[in-house]
TORTITI-204149 format. One record per residue (C-alpha): residue in three letters; x, y, z. Coordinates in nm, 2 decimals, m for minus. Layout:
<zafis>
(zafi "ALA"; (X; Y; Z));
...
</zafis>
This chain:
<zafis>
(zafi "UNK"; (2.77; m4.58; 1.01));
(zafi "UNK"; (2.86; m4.30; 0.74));
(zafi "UNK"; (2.70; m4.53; 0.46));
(zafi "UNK"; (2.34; m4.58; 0.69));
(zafi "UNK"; (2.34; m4.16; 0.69));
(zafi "UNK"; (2.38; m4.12; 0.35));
(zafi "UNK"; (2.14; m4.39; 0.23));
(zafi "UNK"; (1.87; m4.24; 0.51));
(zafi "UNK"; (1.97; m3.90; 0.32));
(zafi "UNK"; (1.86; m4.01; 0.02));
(zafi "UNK"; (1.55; m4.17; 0.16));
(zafi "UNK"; (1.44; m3.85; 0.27));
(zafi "UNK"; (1.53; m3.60; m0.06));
(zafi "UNK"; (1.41; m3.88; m0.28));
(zafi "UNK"; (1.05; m4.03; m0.12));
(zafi "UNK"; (0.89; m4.17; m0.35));
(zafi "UNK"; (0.60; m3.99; m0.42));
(zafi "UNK"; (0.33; m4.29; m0.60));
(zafi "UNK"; (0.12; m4.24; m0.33));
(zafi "UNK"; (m0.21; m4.01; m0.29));
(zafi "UNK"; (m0.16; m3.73; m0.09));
(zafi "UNK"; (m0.31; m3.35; m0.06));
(zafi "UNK"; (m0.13; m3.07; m0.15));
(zafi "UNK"; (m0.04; m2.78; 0.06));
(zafi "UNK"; (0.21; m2.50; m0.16));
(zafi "UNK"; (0.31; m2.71; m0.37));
(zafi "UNK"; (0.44; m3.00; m0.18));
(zafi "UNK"; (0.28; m3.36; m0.17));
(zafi "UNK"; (0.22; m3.46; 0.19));
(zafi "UNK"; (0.14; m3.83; 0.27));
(zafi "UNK"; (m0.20; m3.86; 0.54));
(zafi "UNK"; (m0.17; m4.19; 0.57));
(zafi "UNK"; (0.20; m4.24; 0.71));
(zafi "UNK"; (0.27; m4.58; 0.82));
(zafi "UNK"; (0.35; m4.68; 1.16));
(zafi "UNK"; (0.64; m4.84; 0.98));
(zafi "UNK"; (0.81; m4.50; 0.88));
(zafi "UNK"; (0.72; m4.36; 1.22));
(zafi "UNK"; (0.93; m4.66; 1.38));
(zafi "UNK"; (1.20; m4.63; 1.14));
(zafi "UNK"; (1.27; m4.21; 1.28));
(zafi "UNK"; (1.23; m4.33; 1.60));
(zafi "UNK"; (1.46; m4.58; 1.60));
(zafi "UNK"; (1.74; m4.37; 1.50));
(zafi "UNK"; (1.94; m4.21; 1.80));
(zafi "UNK"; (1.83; m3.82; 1.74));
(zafi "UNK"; (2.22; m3.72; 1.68));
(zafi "UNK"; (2.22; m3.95; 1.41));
(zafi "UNK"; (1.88; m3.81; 1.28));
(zafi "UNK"; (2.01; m3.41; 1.37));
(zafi "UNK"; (2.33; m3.56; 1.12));
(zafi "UNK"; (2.08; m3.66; 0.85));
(zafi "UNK"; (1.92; m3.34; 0.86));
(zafi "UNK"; (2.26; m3.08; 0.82));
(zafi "UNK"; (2.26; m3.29; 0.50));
(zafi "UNK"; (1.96; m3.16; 0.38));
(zafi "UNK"; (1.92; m2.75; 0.26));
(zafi "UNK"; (1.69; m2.54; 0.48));
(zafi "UNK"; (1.42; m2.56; 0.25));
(zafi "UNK"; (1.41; m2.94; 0.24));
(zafi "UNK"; (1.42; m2.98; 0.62));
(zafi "UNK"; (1.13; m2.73; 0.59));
(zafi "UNK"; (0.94; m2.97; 0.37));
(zafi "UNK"; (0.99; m3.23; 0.64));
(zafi "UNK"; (0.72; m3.00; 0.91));
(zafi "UNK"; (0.50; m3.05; 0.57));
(zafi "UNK"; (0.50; m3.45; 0.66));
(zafi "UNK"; (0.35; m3.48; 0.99));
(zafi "UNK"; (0.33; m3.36; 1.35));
(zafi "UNK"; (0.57; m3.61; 1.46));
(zafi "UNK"; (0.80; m3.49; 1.18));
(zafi "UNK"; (0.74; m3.10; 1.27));
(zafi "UNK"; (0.83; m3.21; 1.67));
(zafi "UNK"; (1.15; m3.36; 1.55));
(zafi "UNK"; (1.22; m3.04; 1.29));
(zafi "UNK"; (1.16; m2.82; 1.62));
(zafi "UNK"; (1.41; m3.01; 1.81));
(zafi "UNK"; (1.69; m2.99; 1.56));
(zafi "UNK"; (1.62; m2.64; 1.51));
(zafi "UNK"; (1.64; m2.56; 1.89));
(zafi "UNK"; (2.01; m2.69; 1.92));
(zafi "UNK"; (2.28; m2.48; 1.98));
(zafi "UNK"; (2.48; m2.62; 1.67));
(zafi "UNK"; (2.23; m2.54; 1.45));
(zafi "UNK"; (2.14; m2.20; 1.58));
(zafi "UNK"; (2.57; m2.06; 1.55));
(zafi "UNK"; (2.55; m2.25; 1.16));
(zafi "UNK"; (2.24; m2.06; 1.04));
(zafi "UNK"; (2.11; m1.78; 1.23));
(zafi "UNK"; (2.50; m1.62; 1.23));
(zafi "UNK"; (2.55; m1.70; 0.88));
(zafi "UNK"; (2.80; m1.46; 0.72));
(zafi "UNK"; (2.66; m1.14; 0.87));
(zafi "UNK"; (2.95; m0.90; 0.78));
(zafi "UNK"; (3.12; m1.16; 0.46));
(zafi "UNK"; (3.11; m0.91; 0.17));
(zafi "UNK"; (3.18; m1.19; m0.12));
(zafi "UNK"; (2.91; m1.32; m0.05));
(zafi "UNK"; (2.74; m1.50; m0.35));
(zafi "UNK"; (2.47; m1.32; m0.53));
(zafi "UNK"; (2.15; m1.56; m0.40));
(zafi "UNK"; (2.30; m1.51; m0.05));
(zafi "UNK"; (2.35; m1.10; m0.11));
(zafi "UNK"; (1.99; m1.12; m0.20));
(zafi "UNK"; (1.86; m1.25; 0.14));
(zafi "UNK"; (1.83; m1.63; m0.01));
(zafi "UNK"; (1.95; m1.78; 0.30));
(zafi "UNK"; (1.70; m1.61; 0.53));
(zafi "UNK"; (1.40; m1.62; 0.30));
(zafi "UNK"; (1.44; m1.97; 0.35));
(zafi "UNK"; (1.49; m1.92; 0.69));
(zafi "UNK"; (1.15; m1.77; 0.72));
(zafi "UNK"; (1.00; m2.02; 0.52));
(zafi "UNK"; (1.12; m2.31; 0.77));
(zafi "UNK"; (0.99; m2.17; 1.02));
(zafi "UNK"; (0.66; m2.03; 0.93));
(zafi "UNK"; (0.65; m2.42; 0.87));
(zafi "UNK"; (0.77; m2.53; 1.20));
(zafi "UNK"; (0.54; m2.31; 1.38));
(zafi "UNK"; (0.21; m2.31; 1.24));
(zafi "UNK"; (m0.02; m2.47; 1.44));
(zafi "UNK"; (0.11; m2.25; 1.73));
(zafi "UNK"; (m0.05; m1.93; 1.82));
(zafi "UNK"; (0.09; m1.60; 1.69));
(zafi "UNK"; (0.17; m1.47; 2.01));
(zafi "UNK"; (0.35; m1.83; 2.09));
(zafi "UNK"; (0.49; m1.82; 1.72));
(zafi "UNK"; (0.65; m1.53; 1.76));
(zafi "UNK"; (0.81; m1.56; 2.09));
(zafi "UNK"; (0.95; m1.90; 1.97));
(zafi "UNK"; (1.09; m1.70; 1.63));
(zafi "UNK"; (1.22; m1.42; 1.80));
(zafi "UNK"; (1.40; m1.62; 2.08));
(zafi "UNK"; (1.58; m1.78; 1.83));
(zafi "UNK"; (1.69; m1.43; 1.66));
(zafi "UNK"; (1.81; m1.26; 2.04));
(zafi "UNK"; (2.10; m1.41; 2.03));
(zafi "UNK"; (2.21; m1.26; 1.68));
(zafi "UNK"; (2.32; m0.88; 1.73));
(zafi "UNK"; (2.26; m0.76; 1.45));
(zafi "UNK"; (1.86; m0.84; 1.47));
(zafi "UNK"; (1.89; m0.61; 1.81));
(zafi "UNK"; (1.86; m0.25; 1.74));
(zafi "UNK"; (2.22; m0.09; 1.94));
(zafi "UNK"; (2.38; m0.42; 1.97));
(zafi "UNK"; (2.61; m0.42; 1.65));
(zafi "UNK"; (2.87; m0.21; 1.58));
(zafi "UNK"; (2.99; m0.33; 1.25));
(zafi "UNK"; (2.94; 0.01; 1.00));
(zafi "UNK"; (2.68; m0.03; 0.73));
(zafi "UNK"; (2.56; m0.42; 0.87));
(zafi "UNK"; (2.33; m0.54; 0.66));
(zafi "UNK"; (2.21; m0.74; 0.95));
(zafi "UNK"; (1.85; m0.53; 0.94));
(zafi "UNK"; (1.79; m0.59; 0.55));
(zafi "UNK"; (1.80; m1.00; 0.63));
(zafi "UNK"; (1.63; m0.94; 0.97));
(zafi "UNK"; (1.35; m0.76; 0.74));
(zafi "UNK"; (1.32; m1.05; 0.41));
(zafi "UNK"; (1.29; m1.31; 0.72));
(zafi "UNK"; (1.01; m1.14; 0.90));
(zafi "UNK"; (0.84; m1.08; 0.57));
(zafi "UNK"; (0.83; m1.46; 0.45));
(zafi "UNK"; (0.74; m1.57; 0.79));
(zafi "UNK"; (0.43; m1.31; 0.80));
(zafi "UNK"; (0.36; m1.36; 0.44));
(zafi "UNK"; (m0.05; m1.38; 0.47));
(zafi "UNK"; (m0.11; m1.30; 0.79));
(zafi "UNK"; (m0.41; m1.07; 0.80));
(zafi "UNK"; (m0.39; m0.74; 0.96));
(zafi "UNK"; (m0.46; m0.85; 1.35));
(zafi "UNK"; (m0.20; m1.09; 1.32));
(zafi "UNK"; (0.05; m0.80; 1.12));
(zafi "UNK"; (m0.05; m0.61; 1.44));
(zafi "UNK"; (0.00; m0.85; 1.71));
(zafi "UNK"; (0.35; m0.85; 1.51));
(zafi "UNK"; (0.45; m0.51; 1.54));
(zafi "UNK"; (0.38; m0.51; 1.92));
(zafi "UNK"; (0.60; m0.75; 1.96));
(zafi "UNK"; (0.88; m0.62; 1.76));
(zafi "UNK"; (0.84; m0.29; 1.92));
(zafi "UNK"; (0.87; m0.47; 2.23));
(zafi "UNK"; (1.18; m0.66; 2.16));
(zafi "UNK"; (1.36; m0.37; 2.02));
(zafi "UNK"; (1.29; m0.08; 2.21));
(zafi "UNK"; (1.12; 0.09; 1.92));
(zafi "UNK"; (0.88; 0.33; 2.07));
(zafi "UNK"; (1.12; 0.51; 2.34));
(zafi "UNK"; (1.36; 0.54; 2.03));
(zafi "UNK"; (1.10; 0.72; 1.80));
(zafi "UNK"; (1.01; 0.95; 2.12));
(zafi "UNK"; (1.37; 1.05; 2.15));
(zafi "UNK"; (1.45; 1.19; 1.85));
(zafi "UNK"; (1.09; 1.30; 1.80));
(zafi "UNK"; (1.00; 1.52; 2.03));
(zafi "UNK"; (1.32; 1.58; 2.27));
(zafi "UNK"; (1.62; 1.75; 2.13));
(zafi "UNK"; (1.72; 1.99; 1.86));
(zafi "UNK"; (1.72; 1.83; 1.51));
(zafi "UNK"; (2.00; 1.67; 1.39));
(zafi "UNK"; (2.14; 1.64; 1.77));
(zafi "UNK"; (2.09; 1.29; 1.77));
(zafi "UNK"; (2.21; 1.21; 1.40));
(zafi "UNK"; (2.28; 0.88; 1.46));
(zafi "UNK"; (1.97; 0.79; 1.68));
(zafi "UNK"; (1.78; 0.92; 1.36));
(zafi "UNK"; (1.96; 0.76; 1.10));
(zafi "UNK"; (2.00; 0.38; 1.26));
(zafi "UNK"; (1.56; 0.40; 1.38));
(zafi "UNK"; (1.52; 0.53; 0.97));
(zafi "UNK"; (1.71; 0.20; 0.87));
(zafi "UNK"; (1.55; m0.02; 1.12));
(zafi "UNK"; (1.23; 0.09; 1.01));
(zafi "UNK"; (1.28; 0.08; 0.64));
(zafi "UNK"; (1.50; m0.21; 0.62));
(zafi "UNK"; (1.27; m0.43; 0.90));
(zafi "UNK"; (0.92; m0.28; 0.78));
(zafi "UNK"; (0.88; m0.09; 0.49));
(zafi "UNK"; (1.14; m0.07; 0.21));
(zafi "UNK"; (1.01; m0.47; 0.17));
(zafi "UNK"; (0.65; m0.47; 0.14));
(zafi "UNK"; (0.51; m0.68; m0.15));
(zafi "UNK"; (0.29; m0.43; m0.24));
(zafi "UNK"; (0.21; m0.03; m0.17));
(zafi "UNK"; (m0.11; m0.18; 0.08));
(zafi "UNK"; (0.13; m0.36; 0.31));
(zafi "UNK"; (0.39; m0.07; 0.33));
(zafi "UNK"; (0.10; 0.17; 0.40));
(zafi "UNK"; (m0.02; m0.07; 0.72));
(zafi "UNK"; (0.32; m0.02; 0.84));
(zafi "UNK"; (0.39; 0.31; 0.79));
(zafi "UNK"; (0.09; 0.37; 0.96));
(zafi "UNK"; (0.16; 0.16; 1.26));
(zafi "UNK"; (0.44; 0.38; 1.30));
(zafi "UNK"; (0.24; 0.69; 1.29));
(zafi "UNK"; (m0.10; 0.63; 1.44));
(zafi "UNK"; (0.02; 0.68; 1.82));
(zafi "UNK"; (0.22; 1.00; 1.81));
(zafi "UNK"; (0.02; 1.34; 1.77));
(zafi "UNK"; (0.08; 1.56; 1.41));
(zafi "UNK"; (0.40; 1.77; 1.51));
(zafi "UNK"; (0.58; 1.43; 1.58));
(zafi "UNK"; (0.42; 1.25; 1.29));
(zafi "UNK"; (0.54; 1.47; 1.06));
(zafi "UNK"; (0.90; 1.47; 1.22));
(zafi "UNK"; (0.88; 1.09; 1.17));
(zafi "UNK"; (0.84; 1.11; 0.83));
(zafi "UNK"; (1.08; 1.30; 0.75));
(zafi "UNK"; (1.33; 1.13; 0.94));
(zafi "UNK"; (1.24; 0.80; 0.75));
(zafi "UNK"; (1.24; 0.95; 0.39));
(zafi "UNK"; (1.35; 1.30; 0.41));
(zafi "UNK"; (1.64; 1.40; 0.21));
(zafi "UNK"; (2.01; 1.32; 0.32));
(zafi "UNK"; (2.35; 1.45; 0.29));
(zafi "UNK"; (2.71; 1.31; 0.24));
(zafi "UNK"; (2.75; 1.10; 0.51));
(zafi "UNK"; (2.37; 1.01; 0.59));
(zafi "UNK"; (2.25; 1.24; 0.79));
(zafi "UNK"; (1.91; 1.44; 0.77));
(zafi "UNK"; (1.95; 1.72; 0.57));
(zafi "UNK"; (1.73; 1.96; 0.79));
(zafi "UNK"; (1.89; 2.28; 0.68));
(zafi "UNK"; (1.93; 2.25; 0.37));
(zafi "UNK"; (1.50; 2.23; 0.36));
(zafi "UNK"; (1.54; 2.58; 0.50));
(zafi "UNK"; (1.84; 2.74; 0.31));
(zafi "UNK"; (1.87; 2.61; 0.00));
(zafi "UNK"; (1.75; 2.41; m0.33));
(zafi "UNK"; (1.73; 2.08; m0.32));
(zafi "UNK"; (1.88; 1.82; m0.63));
(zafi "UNK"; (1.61; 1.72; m0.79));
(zafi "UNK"; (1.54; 1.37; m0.66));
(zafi "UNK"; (1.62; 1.49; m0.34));
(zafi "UNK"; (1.29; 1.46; m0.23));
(zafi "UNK"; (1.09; 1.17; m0.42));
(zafi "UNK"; (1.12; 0.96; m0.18));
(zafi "UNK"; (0.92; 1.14; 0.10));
(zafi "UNK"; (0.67; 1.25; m0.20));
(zafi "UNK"; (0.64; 0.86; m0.23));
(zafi "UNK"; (0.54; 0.80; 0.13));
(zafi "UNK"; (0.30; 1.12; 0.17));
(zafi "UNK"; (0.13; 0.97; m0.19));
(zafi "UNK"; (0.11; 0.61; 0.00));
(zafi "UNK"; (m0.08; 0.82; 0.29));
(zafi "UNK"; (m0.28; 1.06; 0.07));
(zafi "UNK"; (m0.41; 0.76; m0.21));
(zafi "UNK"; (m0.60; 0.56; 0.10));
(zafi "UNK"; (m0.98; 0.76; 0.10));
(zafi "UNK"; (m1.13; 0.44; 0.23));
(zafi "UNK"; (m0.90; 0.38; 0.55));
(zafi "UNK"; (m1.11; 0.56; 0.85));
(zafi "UNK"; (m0.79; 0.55; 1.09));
(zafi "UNK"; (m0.63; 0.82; 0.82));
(zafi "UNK"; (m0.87; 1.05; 0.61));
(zafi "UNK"; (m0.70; 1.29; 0.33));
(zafi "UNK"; (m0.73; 1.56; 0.57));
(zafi "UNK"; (m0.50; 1.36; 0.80));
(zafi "UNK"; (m0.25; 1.34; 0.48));
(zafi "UNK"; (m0.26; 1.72; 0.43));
(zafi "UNK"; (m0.22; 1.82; 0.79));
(zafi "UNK"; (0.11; 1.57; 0.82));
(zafi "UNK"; (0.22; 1.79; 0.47));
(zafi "UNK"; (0.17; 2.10; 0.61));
(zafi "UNK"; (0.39; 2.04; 0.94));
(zafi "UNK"; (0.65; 1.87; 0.71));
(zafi "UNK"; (0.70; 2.19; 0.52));
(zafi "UNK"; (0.76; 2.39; 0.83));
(zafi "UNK"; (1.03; 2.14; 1.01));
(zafi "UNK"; (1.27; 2.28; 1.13));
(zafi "UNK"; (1.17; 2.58; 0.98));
(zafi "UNK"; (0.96; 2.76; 0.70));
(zafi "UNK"; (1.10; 2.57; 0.40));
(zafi "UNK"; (1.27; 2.77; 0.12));
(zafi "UNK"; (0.97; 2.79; m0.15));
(zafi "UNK"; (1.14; 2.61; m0.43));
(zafi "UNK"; (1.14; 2.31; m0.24));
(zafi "UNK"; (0.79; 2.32; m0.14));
(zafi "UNK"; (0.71; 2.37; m0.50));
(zafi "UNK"; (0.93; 2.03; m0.56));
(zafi "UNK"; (0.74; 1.82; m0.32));
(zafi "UNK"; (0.41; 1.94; m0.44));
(zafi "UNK"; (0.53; 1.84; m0.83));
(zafi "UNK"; (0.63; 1.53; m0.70));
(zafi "UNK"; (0.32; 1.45; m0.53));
(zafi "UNK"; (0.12; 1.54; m0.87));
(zafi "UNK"; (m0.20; 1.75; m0.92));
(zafi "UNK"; (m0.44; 1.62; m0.69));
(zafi "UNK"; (m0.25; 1.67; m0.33));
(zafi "UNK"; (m0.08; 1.96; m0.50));
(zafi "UNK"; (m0.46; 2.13; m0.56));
(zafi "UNK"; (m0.58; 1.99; m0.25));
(zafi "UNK"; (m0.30; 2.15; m0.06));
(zafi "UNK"; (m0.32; 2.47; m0.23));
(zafi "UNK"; (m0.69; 2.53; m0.18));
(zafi "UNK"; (m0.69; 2.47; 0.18));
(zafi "UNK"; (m0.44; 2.77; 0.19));
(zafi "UNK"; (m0.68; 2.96; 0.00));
(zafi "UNK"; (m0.98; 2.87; 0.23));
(zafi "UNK"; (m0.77; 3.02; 0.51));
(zafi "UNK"; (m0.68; 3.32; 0.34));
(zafi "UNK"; (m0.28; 3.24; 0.23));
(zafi "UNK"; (m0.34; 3.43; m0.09));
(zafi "UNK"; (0.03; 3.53; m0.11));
(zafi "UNK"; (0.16; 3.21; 0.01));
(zafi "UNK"; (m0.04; 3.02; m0.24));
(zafi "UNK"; (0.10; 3.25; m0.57));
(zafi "UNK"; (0.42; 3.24; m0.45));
(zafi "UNK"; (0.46; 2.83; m0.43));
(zafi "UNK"; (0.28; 2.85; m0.79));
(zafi "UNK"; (0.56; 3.06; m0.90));
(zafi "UNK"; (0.81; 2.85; m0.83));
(zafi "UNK"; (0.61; 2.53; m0.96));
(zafi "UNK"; (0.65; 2.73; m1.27));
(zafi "UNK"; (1.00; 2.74; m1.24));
(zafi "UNK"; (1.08; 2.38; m1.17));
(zafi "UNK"; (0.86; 2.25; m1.45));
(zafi "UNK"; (1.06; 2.49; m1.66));
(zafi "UNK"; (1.39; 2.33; m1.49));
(zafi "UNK"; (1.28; 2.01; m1.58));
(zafi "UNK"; (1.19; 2.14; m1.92));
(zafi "UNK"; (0.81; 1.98; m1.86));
(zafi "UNK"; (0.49; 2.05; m2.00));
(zafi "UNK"; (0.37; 2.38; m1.86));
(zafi "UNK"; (0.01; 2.27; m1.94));
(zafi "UNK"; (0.04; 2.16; m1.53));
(zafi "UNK"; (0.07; 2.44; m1.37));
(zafi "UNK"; (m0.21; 2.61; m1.65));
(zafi "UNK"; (m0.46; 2.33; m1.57));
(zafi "UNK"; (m0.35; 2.41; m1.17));
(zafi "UNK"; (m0.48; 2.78; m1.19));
(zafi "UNK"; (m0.77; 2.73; m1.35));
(zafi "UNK"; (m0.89; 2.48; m1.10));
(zafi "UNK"; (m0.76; 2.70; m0.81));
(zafi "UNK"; (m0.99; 2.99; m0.99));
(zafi "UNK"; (m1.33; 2.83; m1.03));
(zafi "UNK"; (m1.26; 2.75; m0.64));
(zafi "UNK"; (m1.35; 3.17; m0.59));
(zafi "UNK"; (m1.70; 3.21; m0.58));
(zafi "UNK"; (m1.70; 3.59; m0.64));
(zafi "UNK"; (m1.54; 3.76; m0.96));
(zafi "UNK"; (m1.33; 4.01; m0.72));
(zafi "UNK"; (m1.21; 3.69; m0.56));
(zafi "UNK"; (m1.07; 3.61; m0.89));
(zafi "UNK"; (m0.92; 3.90; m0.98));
(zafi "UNK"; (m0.78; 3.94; m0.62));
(zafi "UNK"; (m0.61; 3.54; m0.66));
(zafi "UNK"; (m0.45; 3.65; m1.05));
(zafi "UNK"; (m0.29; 3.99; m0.87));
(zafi "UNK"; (m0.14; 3.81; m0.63));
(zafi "UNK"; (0.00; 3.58; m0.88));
(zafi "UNK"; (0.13; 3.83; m1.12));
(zafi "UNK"; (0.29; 4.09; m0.87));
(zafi "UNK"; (0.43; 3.73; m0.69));
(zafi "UNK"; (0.58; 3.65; m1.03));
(zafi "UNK"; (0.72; 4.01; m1.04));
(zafi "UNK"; (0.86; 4.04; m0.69));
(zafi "UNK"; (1.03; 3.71; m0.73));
(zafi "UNK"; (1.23; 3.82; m1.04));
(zafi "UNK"; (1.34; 4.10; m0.88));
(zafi "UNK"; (1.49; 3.90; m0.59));
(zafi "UNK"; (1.69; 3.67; m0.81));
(zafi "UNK"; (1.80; 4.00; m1.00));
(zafi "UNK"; (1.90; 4.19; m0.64));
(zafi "UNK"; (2.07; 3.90; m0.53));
(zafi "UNK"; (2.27; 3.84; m0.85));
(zafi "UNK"; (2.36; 4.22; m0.79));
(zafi "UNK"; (2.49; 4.23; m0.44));
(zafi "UNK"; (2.62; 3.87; m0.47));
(zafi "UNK"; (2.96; 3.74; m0.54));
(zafi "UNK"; (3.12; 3.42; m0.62));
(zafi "UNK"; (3.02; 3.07; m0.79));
(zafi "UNK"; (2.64; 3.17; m0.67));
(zafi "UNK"; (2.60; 3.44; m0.88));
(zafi "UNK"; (2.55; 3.22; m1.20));
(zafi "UNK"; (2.34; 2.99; m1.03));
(zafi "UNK"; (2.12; 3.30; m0.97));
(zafi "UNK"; (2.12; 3.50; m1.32));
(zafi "UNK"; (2.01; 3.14; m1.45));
(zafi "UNK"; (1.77; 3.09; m1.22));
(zafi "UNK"; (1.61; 3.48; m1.26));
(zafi "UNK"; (1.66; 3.39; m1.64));
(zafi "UNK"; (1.43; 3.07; m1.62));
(zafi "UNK"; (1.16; 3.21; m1.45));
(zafi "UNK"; (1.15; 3.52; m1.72));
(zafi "UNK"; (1.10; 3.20; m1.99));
(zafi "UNK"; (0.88; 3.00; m1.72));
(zafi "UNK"; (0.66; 3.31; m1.67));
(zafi "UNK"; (0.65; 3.34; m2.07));
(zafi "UNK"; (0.53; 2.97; m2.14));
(zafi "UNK"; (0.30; 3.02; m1.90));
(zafi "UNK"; (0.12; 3.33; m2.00));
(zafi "UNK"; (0.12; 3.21; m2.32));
(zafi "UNK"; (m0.11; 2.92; m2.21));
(zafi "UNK"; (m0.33; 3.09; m1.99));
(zafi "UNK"; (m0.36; 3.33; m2.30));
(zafi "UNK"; (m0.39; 3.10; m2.55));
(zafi "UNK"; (m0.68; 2.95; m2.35));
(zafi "UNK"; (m0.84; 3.28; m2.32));
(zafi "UNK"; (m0.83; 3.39; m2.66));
(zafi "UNK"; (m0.96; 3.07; m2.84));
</zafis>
């Protein structure tokens, strides 16, 4: 018996491949099967052919759907059982030595390959009710159903949906995400920590839909295109206030421990790479001028409710964010403040641009070019002179904060705020000295 599986193994990793046969990714596929290998598979009791198959990898039993119809039934079969589903679909969820092709997702890329194979002459709708009745019974594919800290269940749940969609067009992609908000509760979730509650009340209802979402959805996209359809899926059906909440649950900054940093947007300065992230995703919104679902003024209307959640944010890291999100959002943003007469809010965010490219001990040429572009936007010359006095009494008044704070203050703070008051007297320098050396060419 043992020596008729193994020599039916090697039948089936080693066919012969003399014969002429079409090509479909990469793999040689016979049309013309004989009735004679058709006989021989049904001949064999299908436990004997389920044992020639756990011989084979997932990838080769996917190559079997490849064959024929008949082969794709018998594939479907074995992949149906019980036995196969506790092998594969629980594979080492929570084993941390795992071997590097396995930490990687290997095993459930080739998952998704086998069956993207074993369903594709079915439907979507059919092919993903098949899929994802395979995947209910794993708990840590269900959104609340594992409670193993830091499971990496979503990250695999996410490099399986993407093989198995891999070129689907957008209907299908959409037809997709219904159906995985369906199965996993997703919109109720995104409405509960969107719009009921104070911030950070629900902590970890926030953090575990931000790691759904990235891990499932977003973080692995192919390409900037395909995490932009998602994204938006997320945020088409929920009006701006709740949109912009979203966001910043997904890719807003986060503290020690995970949670949302929401006061610390309000109160103090952010590190540095704090927020690139969220710049990221606004740029993925804002760089899309063709998509009629999501115009630019979309993009800036999301930035200006982000920048006000949960409150006002402190100006240094609005200045940050706009940096980060480079000179075209940056001017656009900027000029619709000065179209609705924000004159003071508007030199006082270009202050502190000044000082962070002075932090980061950049080229100062960025916020020169920035003024200049925000000037020609003034039609009349008192305009002008109106937008430069704000500036320069902004870029006095400022100073003279960090000074009275460093005064009245106490403590580790204090240096942090000398230095500070002290970079934007050599920020304010370099800058002048541009604008100047412009002037007087």
């Amino acid at each position: 018996m043992m020596l008729s599986i193994h020599l039916t193994v090697k039948m089936v990793k080693r066919r012969p491949r003399t014969y002429t046969g079409r090509r479909r990714r990469g793999i040689v596929v016979n049309c013309n099967q004989t009735m004679d290998e058709k006989s021989f598979f049904q001949k064999l009791p299908l436990e004997v052919f389920h044992m020639i198959l756990d011989y084979l990898s997932v990838l080769e039993v996917s190559e079997l759907c490849l064959a024929s119809t008949e082969m794709t039934r018998y594939v479907v079969d074995y992949v149906s059982t019980n036995a196969w589903k506790n092998k594969m679909m629980h594979y080492s969820f929570h084993y941390i030595n795992c071997p590097e092709q396995e930490c990687l997702g290997g095993h459930f890329r080739a998952l998704g390959v086998l069956l993207k194979r074993c369903t594709m002459l079915l439907p979507t709708k059919e092919r993903l009710k098949c899929v994802m009745y395979k995947f209910s019974q794993v708990p840590c594919f269900i959104r609340d159903n594992c409670s193993k800290p830091n499971c990496i269940g979503f990250f695999r749940y996410g490099i399986f949906l993407q093989t198995l969609i891999a070129g689907w067009d957008d209907l299908e992609c959409k037809r997709v995400f219904d159906f995985l908000c369906e199965v996993s509760n997703l919109v109720p979730k995104i409405k509960a920590v969107t719009t009921n509650g104070k911030l950070g009340m629900k902590s970890y209802e926030e953090l575990e839909l931000r790691y759904f979402c990235r891990k499932v959805l977003l973080d692995l996209s192919p390409n900037p295109s395909e995490c932009r359809f998602w994204l938006l899926q997320l945020l088409k059906p929920w009006p701006l206030v709740s949109q912009a909440h979203l966001l910043l649950i997904l890719y807003g900054p986060q503290v020690t421990g995970g949670s949302i940093s929401w006061q610390d947007l309000v109160e103090q300065v952010l590190p540095p790479n704090a927020l690139c992230d969220l710049a990221k995703s606004i740029l993925l919104l804002f760089n899309n001028p063709k998509n009629k679902e999501w115009s630019i003024q979309s993009t800036l209307a999301v930035f200006e409710e982000i920048i006000v959640i949960p409150q006002p944010w402190h100006a240094h890291n609005v200045a940050r964010l706009l940096v980060l999100c480079g000179n075209k959002l940056c001017y656009n943003v900027l000029v619709n403040k000065v179209q609705s007469g924000q004159l003071t809010a508007v030199a006082t965010i270009i202050v502190f641009i000044i000082l962070v490219l002075e932090k980061d001990n950049n080229e100062m040429n960025w916020a020169v070019d920035l003024v200049k572009q925000l000037h020609k936007s003034f039609r009349l010359a008192g305009q002008k002179y109106t937008f430069i006095r704000h500036l320069e009494y902004k870029c006095s008044d400022i100073t003279a904060e960090f000074l009275s704070t460093y005064v009245n203050g106490n403590g580790d703070a204090n240096g942090e705020i000398l230095l500070a008051a002290c970079q934007l007297l050599t920020a304010t320098a370099r800058f002048h000295t541009h604008i100047l050396g412009g002037l007087l060419k």
